[in-house]
C-alpha positions, 0 to 999 in steps of 0.5 A, spaced: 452 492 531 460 494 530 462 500 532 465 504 526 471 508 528 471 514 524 466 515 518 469 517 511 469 525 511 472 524 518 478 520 515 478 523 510 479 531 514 484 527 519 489 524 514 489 531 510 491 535 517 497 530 518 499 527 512 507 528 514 506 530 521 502 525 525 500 520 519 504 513 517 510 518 515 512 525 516 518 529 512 522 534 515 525 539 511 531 545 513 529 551 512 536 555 509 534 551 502 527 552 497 523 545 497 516 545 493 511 541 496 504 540 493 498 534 495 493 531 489 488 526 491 491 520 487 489 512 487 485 513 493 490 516 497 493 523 499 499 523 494 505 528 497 511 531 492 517 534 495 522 537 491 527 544 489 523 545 483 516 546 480 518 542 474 519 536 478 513 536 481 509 536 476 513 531 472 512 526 477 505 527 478 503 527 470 506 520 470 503 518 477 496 520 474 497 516 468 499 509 472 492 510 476 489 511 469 491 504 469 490 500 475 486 505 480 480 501 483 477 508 484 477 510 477 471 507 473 474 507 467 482 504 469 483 497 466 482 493 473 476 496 474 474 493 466 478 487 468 473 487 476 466 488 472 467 484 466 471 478 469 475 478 462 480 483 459 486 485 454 490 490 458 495 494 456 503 490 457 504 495 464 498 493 466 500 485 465 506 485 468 504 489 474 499 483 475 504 479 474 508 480 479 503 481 484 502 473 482 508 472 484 509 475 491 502 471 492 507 465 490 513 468 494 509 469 501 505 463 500 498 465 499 499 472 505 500 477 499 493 476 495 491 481 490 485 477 491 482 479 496 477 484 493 470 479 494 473 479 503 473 486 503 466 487 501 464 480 504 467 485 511 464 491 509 471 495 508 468 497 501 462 501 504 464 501 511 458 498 512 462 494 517 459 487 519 463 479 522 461 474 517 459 468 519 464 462 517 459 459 512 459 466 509 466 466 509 468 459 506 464 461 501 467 468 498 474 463 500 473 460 493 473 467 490 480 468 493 486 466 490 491 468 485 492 462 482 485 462 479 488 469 475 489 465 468 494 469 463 495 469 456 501 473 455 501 473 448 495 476 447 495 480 454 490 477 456 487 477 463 482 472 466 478 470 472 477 462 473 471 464 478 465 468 477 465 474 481 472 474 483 476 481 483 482 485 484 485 489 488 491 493 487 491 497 493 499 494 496 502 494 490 499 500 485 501 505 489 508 504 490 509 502 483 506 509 481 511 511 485 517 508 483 515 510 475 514 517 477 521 517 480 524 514 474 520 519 469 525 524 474 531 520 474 531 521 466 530 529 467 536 529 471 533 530 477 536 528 484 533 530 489 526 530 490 521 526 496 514 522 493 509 519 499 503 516 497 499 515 503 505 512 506 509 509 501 515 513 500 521 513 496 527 518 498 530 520 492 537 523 492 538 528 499 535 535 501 541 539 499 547 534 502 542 531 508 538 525 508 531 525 508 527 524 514 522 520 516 518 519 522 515 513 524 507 513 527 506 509 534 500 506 532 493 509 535 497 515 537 498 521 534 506 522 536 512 519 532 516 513 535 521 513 531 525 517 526 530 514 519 534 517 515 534 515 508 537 516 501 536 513 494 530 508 499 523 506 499 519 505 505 513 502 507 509 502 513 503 496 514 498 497 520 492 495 523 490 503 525 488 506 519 482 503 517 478 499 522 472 498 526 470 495 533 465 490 535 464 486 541 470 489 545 474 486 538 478 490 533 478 488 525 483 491 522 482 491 513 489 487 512 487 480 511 490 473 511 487 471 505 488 464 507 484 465 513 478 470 510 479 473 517 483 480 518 491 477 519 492 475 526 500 475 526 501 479 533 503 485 529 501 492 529 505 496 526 510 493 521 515 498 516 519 496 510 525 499 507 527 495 499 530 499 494 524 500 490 516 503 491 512 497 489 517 492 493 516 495 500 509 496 499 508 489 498 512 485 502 509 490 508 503 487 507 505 481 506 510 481 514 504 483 515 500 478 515 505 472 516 509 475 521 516 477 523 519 469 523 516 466 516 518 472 513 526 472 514 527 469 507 522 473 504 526 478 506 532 477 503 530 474 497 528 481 496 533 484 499 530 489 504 529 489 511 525 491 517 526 497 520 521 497 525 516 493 528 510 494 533 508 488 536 500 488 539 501 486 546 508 488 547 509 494 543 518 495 542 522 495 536 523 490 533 
């Protein structure tokens, strides 16, 4: 039997307790100057707004919590979970784009960022945490599932449709950061110039902390201690690992980030990986999708992009990249 790591209620308490100081990320702030700060359970995450005033915060959730009513897979009535259930869908124009450009980072990364990964996460157990290794048969099968080419769409009419029966979506490195990235634009348009949003791990560092950059702290990988600390203005940041979710069986760890190409958890030789881009939605992806290609084969991905590693964990030898 796998031996899971740590059940949901446990995790669930953990990242709660360390969000911003033993988590992917934590934030320092100064004390000479009044920073707000609130948490809300947001798109399956802890969702954390730092700013110097109420107004902002509320702002930036308002807009957060719209995005999820959208595209949050753990929101029964958002439209990818419509799309999910019935195979077929007329979505919104945000929706649509957002889709569409998670098509094109599948195309850009060749097949390592796939938001169709959905039906392997379930094959695995990593949805109920019932955690099992298929076997291959059972995973060439699901493969046939996987693949957002065989996500058709018609732009005209917005419509959104799966080639194969039982295909489905999952936005989860993607949504987040493009959540992100909106509420820190409803900000922008308010005139607000300082303030800090992390969703789960995925950062933007809008503006400064009263004339100092934001600081954020990078987690060791299975270790509660920060190994690293960046300091960032006007910058998203995005950190992938294979420590967050993940279970144990015959002495073999399984993590939840897959090759979709494969149908097996990425097997890169990297453990932990962080991102900085411009924006939310672009870190976020290309996390996953170093992730899953490794350091090498993403170099040009990396400037297509124009972001950069700013850290990475090797598996058997852990160093800075």
């Amino acid at each position: 039997m796998a031996r899971v790591v740590k059940n949901y209620k446990e995790m669930k308490i953990f990242r709660f307790l360390i969000l911003f100081i033993s988590s992917l990320f934590f934030v320092s702030c100064i004390k000479q100057s009044r920073l707000y700060s609130q948490t809300q359970l947001l798109m399956g995450t802890y969702v954390e707004i730092i700013a110097d005033s109420k107004e902002a915060i509320k702002i930036a959730f308002d807009e957060m919590k719209r995005i999820e009513l959208l595209l949050s897979k753990y929101n029964p009535n958002s439209e990818i979970s419509l799309l999910n259930r019935e195979g077929k869908a007329r979505v919104s124009l945000e929706t649509f784009l957002i889709i569409k450009k998670a098509k094109e980072f599948y195309k850009e990364s060749e097949g390592a960022f796939d938001i169709t990964v959905c039906p392997l996460l379930k094959l695995w157990g990593f949805d109920t945490r019932n955690y099992r290794v298929p076997t291959d048969d059972e995973i060439q099968k699901v493969l046939e599932l996987v693949g957002s080419d065989k996500i058709l769409m018609d732009e005209e009419n917005r419509i959104v449709e799966f080639k194969e029966k039982n295909m489905c979506i999952d936005l989860g490195a993607i949504a987040k950061g493009y959540a992100v990235d909106c509420a820190i634009k409803r900000l922008k348009e308010k005139k607000i110039r300082n303030a800090l949003i992390n969703a789960g791990g995925d950062i933007y560092c809008l503006g400064d902390k009263f004339g100092k950059l934001w600081q954020i702290g990078i987690r060791e990988p299975f270790q509660k201690k920060i190994r690293k600390v960046i300091r960032l203005k006007d910058k998203a940041v995005a950190t992938s690992g294979d420590y967050e979710s993940y279970f144990l069986k015959d002495n073999k760890t399984y993590g939840h980030i897959f090759d979709p190409r494969t149908g097996f958890p990425a097997e890169s030789g990297i453990s932990s990986v962080t991102v900085v881009a411009d924006d939310c939605l672009t870190a976020d992806a290309l996390a996953t999708a170093l992730f899953v290609l490794g350091i090498e084969k993403s170099k040009s991905l990396l400037k297509r992009y124009n972001a950069g590693i700013e850290d990475v964990v090797f598996k058997e030898r852990k160093k800075n990249g």
